[in-house]
C-alpha positions in Angstrom: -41.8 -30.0 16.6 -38.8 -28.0 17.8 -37.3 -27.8 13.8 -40.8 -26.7 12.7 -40.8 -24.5 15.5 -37.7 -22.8 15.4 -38.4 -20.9 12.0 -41.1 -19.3 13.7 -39.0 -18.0 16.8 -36.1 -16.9 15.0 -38.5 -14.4 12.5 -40.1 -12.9 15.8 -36.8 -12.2 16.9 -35.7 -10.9 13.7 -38.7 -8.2 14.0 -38.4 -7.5 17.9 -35.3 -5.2 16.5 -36.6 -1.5 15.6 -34.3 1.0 13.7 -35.7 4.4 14.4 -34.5 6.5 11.2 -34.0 10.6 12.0 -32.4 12.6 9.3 -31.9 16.1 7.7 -33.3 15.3 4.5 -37.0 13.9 5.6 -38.7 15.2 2.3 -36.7 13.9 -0.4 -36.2 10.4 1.8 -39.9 9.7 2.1 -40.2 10.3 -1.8 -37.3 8.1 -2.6 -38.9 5.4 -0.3 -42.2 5.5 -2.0 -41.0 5.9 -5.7 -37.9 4.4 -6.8 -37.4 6.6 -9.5 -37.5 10.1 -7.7 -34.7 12.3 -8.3 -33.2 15.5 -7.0 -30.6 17.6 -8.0 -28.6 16.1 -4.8 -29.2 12.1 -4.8 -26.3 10.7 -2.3 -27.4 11.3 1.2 -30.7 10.1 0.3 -30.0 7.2 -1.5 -27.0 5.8 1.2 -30.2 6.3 3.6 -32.4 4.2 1.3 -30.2 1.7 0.1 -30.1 0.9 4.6 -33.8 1.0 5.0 -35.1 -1.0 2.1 -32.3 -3.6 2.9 -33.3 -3.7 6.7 -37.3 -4.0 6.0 -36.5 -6.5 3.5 -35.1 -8.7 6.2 -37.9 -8.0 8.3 -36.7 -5.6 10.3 -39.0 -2.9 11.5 -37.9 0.7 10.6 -39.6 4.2 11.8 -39.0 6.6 9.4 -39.4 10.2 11.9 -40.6 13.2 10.4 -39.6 15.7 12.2 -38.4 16.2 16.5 -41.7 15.5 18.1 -42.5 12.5 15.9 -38.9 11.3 16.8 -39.1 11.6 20.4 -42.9 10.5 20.6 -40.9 6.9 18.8 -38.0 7.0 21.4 -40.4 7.7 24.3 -42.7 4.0 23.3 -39.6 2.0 22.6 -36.2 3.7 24.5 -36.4 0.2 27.2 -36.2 -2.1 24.3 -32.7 -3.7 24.2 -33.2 -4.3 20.3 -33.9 -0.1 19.6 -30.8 1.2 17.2 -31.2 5.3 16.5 -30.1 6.1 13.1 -29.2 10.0 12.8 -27.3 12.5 10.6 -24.7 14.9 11.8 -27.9 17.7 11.6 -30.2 15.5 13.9 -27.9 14.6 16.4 -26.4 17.8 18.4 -29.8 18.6 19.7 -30.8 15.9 20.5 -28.0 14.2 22.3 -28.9 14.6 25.8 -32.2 14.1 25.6 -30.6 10.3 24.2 -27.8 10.1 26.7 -29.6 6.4 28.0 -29.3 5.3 24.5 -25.4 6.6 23.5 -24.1 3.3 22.8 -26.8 2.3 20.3 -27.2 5.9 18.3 -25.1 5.9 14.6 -24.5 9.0 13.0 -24.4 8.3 9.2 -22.0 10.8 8.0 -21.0 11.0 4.5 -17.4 12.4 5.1 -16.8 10.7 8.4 -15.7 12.2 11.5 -12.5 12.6 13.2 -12.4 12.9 17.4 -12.0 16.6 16.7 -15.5 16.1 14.4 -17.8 14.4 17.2 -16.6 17.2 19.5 -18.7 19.8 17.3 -21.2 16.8 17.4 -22.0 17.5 21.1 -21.8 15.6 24.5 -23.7 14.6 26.7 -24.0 16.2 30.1 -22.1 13.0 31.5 -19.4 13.7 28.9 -20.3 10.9 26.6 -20.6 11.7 23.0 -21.3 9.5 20.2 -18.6 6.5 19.6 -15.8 7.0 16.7 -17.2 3.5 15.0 -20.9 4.5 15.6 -19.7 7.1 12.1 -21.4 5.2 9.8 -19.8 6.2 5.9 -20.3 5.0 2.2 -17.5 4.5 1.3 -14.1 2.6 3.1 -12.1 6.3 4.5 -9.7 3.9 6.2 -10.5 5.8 9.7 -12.0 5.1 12.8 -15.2 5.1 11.5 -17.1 2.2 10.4 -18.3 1.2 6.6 -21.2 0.6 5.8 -21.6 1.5 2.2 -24.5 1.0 -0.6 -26.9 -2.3 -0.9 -26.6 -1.4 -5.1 -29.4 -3.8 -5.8 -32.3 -2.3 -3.8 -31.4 0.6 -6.0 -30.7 -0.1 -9.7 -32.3 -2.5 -12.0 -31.0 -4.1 -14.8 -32.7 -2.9 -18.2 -33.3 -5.6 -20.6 -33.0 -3.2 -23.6 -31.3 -0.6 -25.2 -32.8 3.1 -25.5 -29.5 5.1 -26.1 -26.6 5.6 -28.4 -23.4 4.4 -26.8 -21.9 8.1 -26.1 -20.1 9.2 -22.7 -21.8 10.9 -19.7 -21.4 14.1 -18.6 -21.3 13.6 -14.7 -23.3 16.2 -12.8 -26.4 17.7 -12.7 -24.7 21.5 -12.0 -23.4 22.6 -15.4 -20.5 24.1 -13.2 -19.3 20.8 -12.7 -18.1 20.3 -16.2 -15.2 21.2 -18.1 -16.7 23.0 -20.8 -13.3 23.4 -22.9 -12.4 19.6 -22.3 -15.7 18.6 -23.6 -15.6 21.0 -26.5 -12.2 19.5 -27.8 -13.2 15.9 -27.4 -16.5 16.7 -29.6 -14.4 18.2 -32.2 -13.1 14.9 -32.2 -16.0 13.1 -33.1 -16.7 12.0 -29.2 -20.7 12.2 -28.3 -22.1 13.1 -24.6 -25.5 12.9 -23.3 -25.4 16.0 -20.2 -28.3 15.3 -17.6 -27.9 18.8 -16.2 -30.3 21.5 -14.8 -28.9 23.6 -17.7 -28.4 22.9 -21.5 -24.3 22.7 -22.1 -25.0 24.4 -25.9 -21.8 22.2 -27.5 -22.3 20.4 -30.5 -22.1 16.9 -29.8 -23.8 17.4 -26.5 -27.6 15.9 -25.9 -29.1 17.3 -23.1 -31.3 15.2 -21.7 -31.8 17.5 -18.1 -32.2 15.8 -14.9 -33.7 12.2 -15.4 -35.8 9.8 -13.4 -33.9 7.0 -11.8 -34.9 4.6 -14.4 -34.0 6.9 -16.9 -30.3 7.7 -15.1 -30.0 4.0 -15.3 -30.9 2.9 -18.1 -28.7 6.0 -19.5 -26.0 4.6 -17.7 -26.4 1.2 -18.8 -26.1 1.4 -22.2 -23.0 4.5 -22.1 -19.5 3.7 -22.7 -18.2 5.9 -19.6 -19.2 8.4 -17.2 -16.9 12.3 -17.8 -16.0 13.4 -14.4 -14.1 17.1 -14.0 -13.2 16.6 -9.9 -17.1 17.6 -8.8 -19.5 16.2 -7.2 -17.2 13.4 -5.1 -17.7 10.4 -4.1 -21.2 10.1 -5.3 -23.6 6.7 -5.6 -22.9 7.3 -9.4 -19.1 5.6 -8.7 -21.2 2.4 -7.3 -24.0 2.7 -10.2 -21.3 2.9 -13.1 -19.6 -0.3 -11.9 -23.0 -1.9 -11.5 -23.6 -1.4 -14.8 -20.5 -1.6 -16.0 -19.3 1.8 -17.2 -16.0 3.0 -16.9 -15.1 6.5 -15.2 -13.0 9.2 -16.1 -11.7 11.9 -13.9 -9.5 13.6 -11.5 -8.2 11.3 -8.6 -9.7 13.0 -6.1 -13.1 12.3 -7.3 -12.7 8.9 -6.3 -12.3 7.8 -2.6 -9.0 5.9 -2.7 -10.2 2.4 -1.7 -12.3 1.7 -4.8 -9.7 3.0 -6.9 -9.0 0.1 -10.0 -8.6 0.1 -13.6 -11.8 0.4 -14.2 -11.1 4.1 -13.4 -9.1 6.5 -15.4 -7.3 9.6 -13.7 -7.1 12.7 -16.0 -4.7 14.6 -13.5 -1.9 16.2 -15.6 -2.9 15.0 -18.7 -3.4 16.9 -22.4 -6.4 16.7 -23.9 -4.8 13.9 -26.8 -3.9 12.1 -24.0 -7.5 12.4 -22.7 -8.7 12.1 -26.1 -6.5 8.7 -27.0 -7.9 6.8 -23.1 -11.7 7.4 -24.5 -10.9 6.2 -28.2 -10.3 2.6 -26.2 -11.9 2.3 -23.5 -13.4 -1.2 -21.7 -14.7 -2.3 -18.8 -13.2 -5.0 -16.8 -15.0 -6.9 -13.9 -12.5 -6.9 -10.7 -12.8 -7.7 -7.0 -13.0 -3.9 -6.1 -16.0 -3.3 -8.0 -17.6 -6.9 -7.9 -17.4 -6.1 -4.0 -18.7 -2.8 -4.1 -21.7 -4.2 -5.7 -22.1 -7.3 -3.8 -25.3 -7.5 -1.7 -23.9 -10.1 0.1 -20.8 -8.1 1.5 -23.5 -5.1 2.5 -25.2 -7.4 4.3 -22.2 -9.4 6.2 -21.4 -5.2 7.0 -25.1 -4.5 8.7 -24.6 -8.1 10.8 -21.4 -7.0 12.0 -22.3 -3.4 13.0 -25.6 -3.7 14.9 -25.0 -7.5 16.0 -28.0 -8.9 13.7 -28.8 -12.5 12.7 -27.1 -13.9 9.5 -30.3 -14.4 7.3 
């Protein structure tokens, strides 16, 4: 009885923990969370939130998504004596709040895409005890080597893999702000016979340029899926199109420091100092190469060990 039993226990467990989400970017979250393919002109915040939340309800976790202040507190007020509550905020949320939450300090993460230094969690706020948020409750996507704590993207509760092809095998214009591209680079490497689809707000008028303006997340997938590589010109940084690329398998070009350090590999290709032959002669031969950077990156596995260890849940 006790092994037919203990299934049963260890699920109610599992659910008696409650993540109570409150962050800056409420609208465009709740869209993402009820239609995968939603898109907005900026996709990271909202999708590092996302990739958390689906993960944890997967699992079975029970996760109260807060509107706005009141809804929030109305949330904290039924379940702030729970031992199992975890407060999920941004670096917008938290500074007004942060009082009102001093009973709960230890268990509040601020997911902050940067990270935050000492000097950072200062501006944050105290407490009127002087407590303040803890360095390794910084939550970030990507490994800054700091004091903060990884957490990173669950990939696979975002992409899917297509299983056919709907684009020519050109290179990717990366950005949806025409600003962000190199308009002369990309002019020379289309005189060179080099195709680009652009997915900005804004046709790029080049010839050898389709604009295909901003695209559903299927779309942006697929479109990444059956590219060569992904154009990069130093903006945006350290987006989730670094992790969706190597899901997909689809090299990146750019400036170094459009890459956070840690994932840097071969799969990457700086363009710092370079001519534009030189340029030109890296995206004449260009192939992907599965490693143990990117196959970690994308491992849901490795997310998952990363969740356990930071807010002390059950392997399962």
């Amino acid at each position: 009885m006790r092994t037919r039993l203990f299934p049963f226990f260890y699920n109610m467990r599992k659910k008696e923990k409650i993540f109570l989400v409150f962050e800056s970017r409420y609208k465009g979250l709740r869209e993402l969370t009820r239609n995968k393919n939603y898109t907005q002109e900026q996709m990271g915040e909202i999708s590092w939130f996302f990739s958390l939340i689906q993960t944890l309800q997967l699992r079975g976790y029970k996760v109260i998504h807060c509107k706005n202040e009141s809804d929030f507190k109305t949330n904290y007020k039924k379940h702030k004596n729970k031992s199992d509550l975890f407060l999920i905020m941004d670096y917008v949320t938290i500074p007004d709040l942060i009082d009102y939450l001093s009973k709960s300090i230890n268990k509040l993460y601020c997911m902050c895409y940067w990270g935050r230094d000492e000097a950072g969690l200062e501006k944050l706020s105290r407490t009127s005890d002087n407590n303040y948020v803890k360095i390794e409750n910084v939550l970030t996507p990507f490994d800054y080597n700091n004091k903060n704590s990884y957490l990173g993207y669950n990939i696979s509760v975002l992409c899917d893999k297509p299983n056919k092809i709907e684009y020519n095998n050109y290179g990717i214009l990366w950005g949806k702000n025409k600003e962000y591209v190199d308009l002369k680079l990309v002019e020379y490497l289309c005189r060179k016979g080099i195709k680009f689809y652009a997915t900005s707000l804004t046709p790029i008028n080049i010839d050898g340029v389709t604009n295909l303006g901003v695209l559903p997340k299927r779309k942006w997938h697929q479109l990444l899926s059956d590219c060569n590589f992904v154009l990069g010109s130093g903006n945006p940084r350290s987006g989730p199109t670094i992790i969706e690329s190597f899901y997909y398998e689809t090299v990146l070009i750019g400036p170094k420091s459009q890459f956070p350090e840690n994932i840097h590999n071969h799969n990457i290709k700086f363009i710092d100092n370079l001519s534009y032959d030189e340029i030109y002669e890296i995206v004449k031969n260009l192939k992907f190469e599965p490693n143990s950077v990117t196959e970690k990156l994308c491992n849901a596995t490795c997310f998952n060990n990363r969740i356990d260890n930071l807010f002390g849940l059950d392997i399962g």
